[in-house]
N, C-alpha and C positions, 0 to 999 in steps of 0.2 A: 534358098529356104527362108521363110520369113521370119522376122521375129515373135519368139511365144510373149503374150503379154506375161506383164510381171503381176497386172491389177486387173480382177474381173469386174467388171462394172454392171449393176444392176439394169434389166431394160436393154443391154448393146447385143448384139448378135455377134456367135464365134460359129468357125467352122469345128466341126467333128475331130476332125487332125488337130486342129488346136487344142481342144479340150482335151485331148489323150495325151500330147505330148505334155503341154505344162503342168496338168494333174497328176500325172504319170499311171493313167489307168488304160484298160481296154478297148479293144474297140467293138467291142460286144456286147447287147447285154443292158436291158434297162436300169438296172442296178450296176456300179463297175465302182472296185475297189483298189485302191491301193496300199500296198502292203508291205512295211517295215522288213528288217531282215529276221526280226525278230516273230515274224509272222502274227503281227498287231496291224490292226489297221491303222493308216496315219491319214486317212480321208477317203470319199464315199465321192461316186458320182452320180444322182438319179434323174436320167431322160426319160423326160413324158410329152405327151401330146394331150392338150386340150382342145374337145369337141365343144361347138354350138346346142344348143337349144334344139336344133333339126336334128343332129348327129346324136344327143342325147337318147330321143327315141329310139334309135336304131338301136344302141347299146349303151343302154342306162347305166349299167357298170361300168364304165369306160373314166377312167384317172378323173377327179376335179379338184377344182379352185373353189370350196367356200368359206367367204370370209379371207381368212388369213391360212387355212389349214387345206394341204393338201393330202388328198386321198391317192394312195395309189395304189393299183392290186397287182396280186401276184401275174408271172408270167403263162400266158394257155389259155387258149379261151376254151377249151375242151377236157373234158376230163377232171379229174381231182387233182387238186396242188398240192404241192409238197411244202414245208417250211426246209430248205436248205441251202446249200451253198452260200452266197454272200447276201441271202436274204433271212439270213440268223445272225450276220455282222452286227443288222443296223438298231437292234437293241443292245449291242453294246455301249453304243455312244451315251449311254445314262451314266456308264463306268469311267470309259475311256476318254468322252469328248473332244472327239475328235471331228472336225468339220465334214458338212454333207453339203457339195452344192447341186444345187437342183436348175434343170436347162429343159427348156420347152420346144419344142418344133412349131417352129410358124411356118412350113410350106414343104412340100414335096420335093423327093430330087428332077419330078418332074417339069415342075414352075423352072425354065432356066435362068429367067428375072431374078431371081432370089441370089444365084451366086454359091458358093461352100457355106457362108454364114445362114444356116438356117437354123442354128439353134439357139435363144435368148436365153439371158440366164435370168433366173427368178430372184434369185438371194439364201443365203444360206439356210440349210432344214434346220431344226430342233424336231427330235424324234416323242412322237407323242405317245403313243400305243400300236398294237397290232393284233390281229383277233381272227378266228376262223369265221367264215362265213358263206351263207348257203346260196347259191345262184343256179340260172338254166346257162348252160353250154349255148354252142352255134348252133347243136341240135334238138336241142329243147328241152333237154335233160337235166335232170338236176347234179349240181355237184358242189364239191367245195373247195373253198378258193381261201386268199390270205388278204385281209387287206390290213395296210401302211399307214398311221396318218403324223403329219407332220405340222409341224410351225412353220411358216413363214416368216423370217424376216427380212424384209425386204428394207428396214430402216438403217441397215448395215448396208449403202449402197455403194462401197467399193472395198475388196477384200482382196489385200496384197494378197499373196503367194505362198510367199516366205512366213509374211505373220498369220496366215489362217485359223494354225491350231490356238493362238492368243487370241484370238478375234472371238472362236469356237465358244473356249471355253470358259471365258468375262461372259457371252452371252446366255448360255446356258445358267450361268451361273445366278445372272438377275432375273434369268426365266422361273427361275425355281423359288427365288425371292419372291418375286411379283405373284406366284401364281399359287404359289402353298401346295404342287404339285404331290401328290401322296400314291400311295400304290394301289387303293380302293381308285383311283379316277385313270387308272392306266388299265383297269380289266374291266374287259365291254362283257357283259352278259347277256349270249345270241339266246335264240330259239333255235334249239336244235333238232333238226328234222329229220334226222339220221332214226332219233330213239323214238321222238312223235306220232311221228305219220307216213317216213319212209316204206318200212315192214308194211303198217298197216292199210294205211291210206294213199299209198304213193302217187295215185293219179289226183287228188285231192290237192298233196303236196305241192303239186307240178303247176297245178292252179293257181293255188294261191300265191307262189312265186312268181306265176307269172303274172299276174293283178301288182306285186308290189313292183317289177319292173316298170312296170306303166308307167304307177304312182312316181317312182325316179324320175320318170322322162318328162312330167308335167312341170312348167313352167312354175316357180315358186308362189305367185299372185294366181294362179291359176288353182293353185292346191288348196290355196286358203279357202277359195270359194268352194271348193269339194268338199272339202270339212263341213261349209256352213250346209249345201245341202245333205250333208250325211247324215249331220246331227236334226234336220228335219225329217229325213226320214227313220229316223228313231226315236222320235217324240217329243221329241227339241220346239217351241215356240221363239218367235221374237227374236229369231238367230242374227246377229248382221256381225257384216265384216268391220275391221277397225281400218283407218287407214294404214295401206303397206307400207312396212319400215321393217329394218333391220337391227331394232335394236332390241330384242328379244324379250320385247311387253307381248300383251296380251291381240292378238291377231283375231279372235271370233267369239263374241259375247250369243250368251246362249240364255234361256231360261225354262227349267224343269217343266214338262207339258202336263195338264190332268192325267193321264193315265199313269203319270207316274207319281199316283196322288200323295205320296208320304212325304215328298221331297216339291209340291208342287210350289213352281215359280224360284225356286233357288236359284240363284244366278250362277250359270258356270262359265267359265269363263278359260281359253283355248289358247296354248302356243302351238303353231303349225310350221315343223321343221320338218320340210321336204330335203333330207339330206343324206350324203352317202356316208357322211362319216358321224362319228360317235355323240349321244348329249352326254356330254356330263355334270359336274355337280355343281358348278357355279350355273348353265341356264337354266337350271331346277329352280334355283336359291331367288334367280334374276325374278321368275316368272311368279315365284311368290311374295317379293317386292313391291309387282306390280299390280297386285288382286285388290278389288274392290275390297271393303269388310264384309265376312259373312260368305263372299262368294269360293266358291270351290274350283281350284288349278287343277288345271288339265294339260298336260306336252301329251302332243303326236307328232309321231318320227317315222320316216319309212327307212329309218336306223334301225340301233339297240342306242341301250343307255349302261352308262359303266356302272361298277361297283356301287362306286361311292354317291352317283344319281339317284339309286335305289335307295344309299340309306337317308342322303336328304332329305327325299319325296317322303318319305315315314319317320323323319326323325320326331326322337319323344319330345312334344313337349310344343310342337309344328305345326301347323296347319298344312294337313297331308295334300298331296301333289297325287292327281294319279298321273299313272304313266302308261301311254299304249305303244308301243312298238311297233315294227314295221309289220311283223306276221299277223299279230294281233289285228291290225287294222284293215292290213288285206282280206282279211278271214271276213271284216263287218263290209268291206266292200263289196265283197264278194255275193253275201248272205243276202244284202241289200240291192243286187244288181245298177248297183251307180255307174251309169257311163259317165267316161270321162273323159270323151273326146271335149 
């Protein structure tokens, strides 16, 4: 039998057997906990797989990496989710702080090049939020699902064993320093299609859900230019792209066309977050940092935006942000027949 490592190391490949045995978790189970005698959790294990840009198309909901935050959704790709089992654990760790490590699959058990090590580890989560949300099944059906999102830190690039839950919970702890973390930016506020348009409009629904899947699967420099043609064909002049960056300035300068004579020539100006997980209130804050004077902020997300996004974008006293969401936007895509091949 080999030896279990004592230290995970950011970036190195374990096999499955090892991560069970030295973690002391299951062998089951995208989420896999283990647990105290006291029936507390003393650390989390979360395996995912991250798809390409190809594989994104196929299924735009499928786990990602952006940025530093990983998204991950509930188990099934059929039918409605449940929140249970050990996937109610992992908002305890706001309480409890107890480590989450998170491991990626880079190859099949079919590749036999690869060997048992086919899982990397990413580096420790920080649990960020978790939120209902409305997706099509494998058969095209609408339903709803749970999604995860987390921190990344990967700046912890070797995490004894033994010290885990000290490692945990020092970082949690300057996570919270650092970020002024509050309970308005841990609640995402969906569109809820259940009360909307399920009853009324359901094939309508079914649409425009499946128009923001697209939108997911588009390449993120690809989205921006979507935007730009969107906002021309809504009345927009003078629309041009900024150069791509990620640092959460303004991505599509716009300027109010005559027909929209009360407001004509106002400069508007576009942050375009093709993402699956949440904005919240600091790239509100960023995106009105970075406005021209005079001109009017605008975030698009084929997200939702948390609590505390909302009250930024309208705080008294601000220069208001609007904010379109993912439904929202699919509904104007939609309306406006934008392909977006």
């Amino acid at each position: 039998m080999s030896k279990l490592p004592a230290i995970f190391r950011v970036d190195d490949l374990y096999s499955s057997e090892v991560i069970q045995s030295a973690l002391r978790v299951g062998n089951a189970g995208g989420v896999r906990a283990s647990v105290a005698d006291n029936n507390a959790v003393s650390k989390v294990v979360v395996m995912t797989s991250i798809l390409g840009n190809k594989q994104l198309k196929e299924n735009p909901y499928h786990d990602r990496i952006e940025g530093d935050v990983l998204v991950y959704t509930g188990a099934g790709r059929e039918g409605d989710q449940s929140l249970s089992g050990v996937n109610k654990r992992l908002p305890q760790q706001i309480t409890l702080e107890f480590p989450i490590y998170a491991f990626e699959i880079i190859g099949s058990r079919r590749d036999k090049s690869l060997g048992p090590k086919r899982w990397k580890f990413l580096g420790l989560l920080e649990y960020l939020r978790h939120y209902p949300s409305t997706q099509l099944d494998t058969q095209g059906q609408l339903r709803q699902v749970w999604l995860f999102e987390f921190r990344i830190h990967r700046e912890l690039s070797e995490i004894p064993v033994e010290d885990d839950f000290a490692i945990s919970r020092l970082a949690l702890a300057a996570a919270r320093v650092k970020e002024t973390a509050d309970a308005a930016d841990r609640e995402v506020v969906t569109t809820d299609l259940s009360e909307n348009d399920l009853v009324r409009q359901k094939e309508r629904a079914i649409r425009i859900e499946a128009v923001r899947g697209r939108l997911l699967g588009v390449p993120p420099q690809r989205f921006e230019h979507l935007i730009k043609e969107l906002l021309l064909r809504t009345g927009f002049e003078r629309v041009d792209v900024t150069k791509y960056s990620q640092d959460g300035g303004v991505d599509v300068n716009a300027f109010a066309g005559e027909q929209m004579w009360p407001i004509e020539n106002l400069l508007v100006q576009v942050q375009a977050k093709r993402w699956l997980h949440s904005v919240g209130r600091r790239d509100v804050a960023e995106l009105r940092g970075s406005l021209e004077p005079f001109a009017r902020g605008v975030v698009v997300t084929t997200s939702y935006f948390s609590r505390a996004a909302i009250s930024e974008a309208n705080g008294s006293g601000k220069n208001p942000i609007t904010l379109v969401d993912g439904y929202r936007l699919a509904s104007i895509v939609e309306a406006t027949n934008l392909e977006m091949a």
